[in-house]
VEXDREN-2710 file (C-alpha; in Angstrom, 1 decimal):
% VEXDREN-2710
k/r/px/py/pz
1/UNK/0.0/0.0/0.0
2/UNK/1.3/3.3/-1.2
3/UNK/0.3/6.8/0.9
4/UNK/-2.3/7.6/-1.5
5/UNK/-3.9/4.3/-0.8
6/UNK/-3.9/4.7/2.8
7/UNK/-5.6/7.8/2.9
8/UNK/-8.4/6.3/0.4
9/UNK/-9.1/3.6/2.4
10/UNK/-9.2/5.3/5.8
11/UNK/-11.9/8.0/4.0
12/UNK/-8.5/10.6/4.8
13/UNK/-7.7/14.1/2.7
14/UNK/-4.5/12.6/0.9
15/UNK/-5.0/16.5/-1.2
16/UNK/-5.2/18.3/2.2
17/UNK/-2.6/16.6/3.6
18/UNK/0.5/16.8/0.5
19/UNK/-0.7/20.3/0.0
20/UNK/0.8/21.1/3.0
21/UNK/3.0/18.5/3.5
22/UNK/4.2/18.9/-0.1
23/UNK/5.6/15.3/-0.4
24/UNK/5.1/11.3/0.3
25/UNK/8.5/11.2/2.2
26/UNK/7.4/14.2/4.5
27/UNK/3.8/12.6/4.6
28/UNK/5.2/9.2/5.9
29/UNK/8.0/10.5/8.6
30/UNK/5.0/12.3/10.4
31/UNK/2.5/9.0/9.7
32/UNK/5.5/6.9/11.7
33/UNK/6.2/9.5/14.3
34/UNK/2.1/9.7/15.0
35/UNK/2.1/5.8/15.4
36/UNK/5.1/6.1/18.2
37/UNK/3.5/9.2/19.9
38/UNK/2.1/7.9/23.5
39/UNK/-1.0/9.8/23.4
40/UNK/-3.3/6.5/22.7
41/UNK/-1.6/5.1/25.3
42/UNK/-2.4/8.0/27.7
43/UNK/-5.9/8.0/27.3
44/UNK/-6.2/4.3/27.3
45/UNK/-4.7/4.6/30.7
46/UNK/-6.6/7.6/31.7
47/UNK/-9.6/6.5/30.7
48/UNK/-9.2/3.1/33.1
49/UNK/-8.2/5.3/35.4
50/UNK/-11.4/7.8/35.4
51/UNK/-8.6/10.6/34.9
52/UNK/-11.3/12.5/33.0
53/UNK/-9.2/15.6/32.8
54/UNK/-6.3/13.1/32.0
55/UNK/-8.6/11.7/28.5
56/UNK/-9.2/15.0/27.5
57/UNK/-6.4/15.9/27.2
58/UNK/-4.8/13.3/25.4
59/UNK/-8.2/12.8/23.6
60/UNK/-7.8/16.7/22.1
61/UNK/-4.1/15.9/21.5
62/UNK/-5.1/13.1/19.6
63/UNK/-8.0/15.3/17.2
64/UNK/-5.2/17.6/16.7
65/UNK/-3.1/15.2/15.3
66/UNK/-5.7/13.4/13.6
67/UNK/-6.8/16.8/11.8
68/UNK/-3.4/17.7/10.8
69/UNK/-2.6/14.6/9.3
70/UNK/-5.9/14.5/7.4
71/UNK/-7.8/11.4/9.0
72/UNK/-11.3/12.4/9.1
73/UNK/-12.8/9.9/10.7
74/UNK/-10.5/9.6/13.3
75/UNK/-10.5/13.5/14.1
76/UNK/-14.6/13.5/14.3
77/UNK/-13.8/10.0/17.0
78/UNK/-11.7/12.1/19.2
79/UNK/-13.9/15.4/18.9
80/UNK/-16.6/13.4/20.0
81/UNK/-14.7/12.4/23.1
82/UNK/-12.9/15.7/23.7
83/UNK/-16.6/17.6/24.0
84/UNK/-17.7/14.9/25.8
85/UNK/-15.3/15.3/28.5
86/UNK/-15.0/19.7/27.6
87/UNK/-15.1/20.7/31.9
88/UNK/-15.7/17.7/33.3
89/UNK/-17.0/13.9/32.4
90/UNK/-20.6/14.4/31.4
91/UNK/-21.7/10.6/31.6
92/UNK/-19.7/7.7/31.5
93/UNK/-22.1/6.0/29.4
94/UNK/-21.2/8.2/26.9
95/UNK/-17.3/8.6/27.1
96/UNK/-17.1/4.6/27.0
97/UNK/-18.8/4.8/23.8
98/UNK/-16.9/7.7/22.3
99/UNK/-14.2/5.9/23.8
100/UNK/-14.3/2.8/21.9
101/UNK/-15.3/4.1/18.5
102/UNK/-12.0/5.9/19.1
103/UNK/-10.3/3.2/19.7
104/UNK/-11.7/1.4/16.7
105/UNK/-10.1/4.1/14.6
106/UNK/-6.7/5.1/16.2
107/UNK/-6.4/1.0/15.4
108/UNK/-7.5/0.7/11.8
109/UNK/-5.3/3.9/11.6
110/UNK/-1.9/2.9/13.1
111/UNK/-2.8/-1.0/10.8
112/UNK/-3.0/0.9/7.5
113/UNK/-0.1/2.8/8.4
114/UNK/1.9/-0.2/9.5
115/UNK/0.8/-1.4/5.9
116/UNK/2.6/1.2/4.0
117/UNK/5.2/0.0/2.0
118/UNK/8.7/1.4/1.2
END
């Protein structure tokens, strides 16, 4: 799988993202640097933890990210989370599910990214 094909089958803005990136090389060096940040982990263990303010932080850290690299559907997953938990948990019902469609998509992320060839 090239870049291009990454981004088309995560529903990312390949355009978006070389526009500003302005090439694959630079693209990829910032796709392997996101999949060794510890931010997932952080909120994986904040989240167990009931660090609210822990989450939302790592979960807006993680939208950021997501936004900048152009991944879509991974940005809306942790804007979801990151209002949810905006001054304060709101319901836990509701940060578990925003939680876990997160984590669906960090992980189909860092795969396809894991996927790229050289």
């Amino acid at each position: 799988m090239n870049i291009k094909e990454l981004y088309a089958s995560l529903g990312g803005d390949y355009e978006d993202v070389i526009s500003r990136l302005g090439m694959d090389e630079r693209v990829r060096k910032y796709l392997v640097r996101f999949t060794q940040t510890p931010d997932f982990s952080d909120l994986k263990s904040a989240v167990q933890n009931s660090d609210w303010e822990k989450a939302f932080i790592a979960a807006h850290t993680l939208k950021g990210m997501a936004l900048n690299l152009g991944f879509s559907n991974l940005a809306s997953a942790a804007s979801d989370l990151t209002e949810e938990l905006r001054g304060g948990l709101k319901s836990q019902a509701n940060a578990a599910g925003y939680y876990s469609r997160l984590s669906e998509e960090y992980n189909r992320t860092v795969d396809a990214i894991n996927l790229l060839q050289d």
